[in-house]
Every structure is written in C-alpha cells, then in structure tokens.
N, C-alpha and C positions, 0 to 999 in steps of 0.2 A: 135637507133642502133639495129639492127637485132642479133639475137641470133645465136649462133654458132649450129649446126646441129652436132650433136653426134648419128652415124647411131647403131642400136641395129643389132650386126652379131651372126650367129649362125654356129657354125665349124661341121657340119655333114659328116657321113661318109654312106657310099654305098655300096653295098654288097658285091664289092672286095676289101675292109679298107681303100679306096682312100679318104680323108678329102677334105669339099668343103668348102667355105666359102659364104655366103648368108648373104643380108643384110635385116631383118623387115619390111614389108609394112605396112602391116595390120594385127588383129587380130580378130576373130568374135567367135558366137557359133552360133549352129545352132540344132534345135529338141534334145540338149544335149552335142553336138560334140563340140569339142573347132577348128577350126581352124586357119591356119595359110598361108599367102598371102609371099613368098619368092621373091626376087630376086637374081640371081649369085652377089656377093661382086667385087666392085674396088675399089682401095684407090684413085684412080684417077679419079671422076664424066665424066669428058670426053671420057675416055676409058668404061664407062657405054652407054652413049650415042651412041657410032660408034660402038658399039656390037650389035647384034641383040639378045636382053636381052629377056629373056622369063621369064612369070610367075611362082611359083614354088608353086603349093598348097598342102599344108599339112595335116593331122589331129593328132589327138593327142588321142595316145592307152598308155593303161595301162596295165601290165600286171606282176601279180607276185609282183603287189605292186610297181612297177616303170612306171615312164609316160615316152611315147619315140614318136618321128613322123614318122609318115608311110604315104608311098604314099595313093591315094585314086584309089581302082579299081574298081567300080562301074562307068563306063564313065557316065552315066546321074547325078548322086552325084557330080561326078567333073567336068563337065560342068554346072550341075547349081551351083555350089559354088563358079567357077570360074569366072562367069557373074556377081554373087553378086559381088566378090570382086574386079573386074574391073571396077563398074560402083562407090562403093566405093572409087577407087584409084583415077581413073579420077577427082570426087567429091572435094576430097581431094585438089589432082594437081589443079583444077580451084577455088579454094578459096584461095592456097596462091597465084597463078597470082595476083585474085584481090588485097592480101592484099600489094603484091608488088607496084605492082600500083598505090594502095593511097599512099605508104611510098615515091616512087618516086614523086609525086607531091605536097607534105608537104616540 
C-alpha cells in the first residue's frame, strides 16, 4: 500500500503583503547557502499539472538574528542553482516512476 503524500507548503508574502502559497520540492546548500526549490501550491494535483508551474528558487538570509527567503539576484547563482535543482527534481520524479512500476507489477 503506498503512502499517503503530505506536500510541506510555505505561505510567503511579496513586497506588496500579497501571501502565496508554495509547495516544497527540494532542499540543498551550496559553498554555505541553504536553498530552497518552490513550487506555486494546489490542493488539486490536476490543477498543478494544466498550469504552467514554474520553479521558484530560493535562499535563505539571515538578518538581525532571523532567517527569511529572498529571491536570488545574481542571474548566474540562479541559473546554476537552478540546473542543480532540476536535474535533482527530475532525478527524484524518475525513481518514483520506477518505484511505481514494480509496485504495479507485484
């Protein structure tokens, strides 16, 4: 029996106090940096699917003694973090195919 899927969302807000919701891909660090691998949240997987869902990457600043996530403005920082963690997702997505796959044929 497969495990129920309990997606980890994170309720952020934007520089005009508009709250998003994002669901957890991934997490990494990188030369110290912690980041983090977004997607926009649906409570409906289908309505994720016919969206055209983008990635949302993160990092994680500290300041004043509190950790908060800021985008990344360095476009070559965020284009290579963002390769890592595509080819990570993909990675990811093609192991549970397989693992579906033996479960369908058991």
């Amino acid at each position: 029996m497969a495990e129920e899927y309990t997606p980890e969302i994170f309720t952020l807000t934007d520089d005009e106090g508009n709250e998003h919701e994002f669901e957890l891909m991934d997490i990494m660090e990188d030369n110290g940096i912690v980041y983090y691998a977004l997607v926009p949240y649906f409570e409906d997987p289908e309505a994720m699917i016919e969206e055209d869902t983008e990635l949302v990457v993160l990092k994680m600043l500290e300041e004043d003694g509190e950790e908060f996530l800021a985008t990344i403005d360095n476009d070559e920082e965020y284009e290579r973090i963002g390769n890592i963690f595509l080819e990570r997702i993909s990675e990811m997505l093609e192991g549970e195919d397989e693992e579906e796959a033996e479960t369908d044929e058991e």
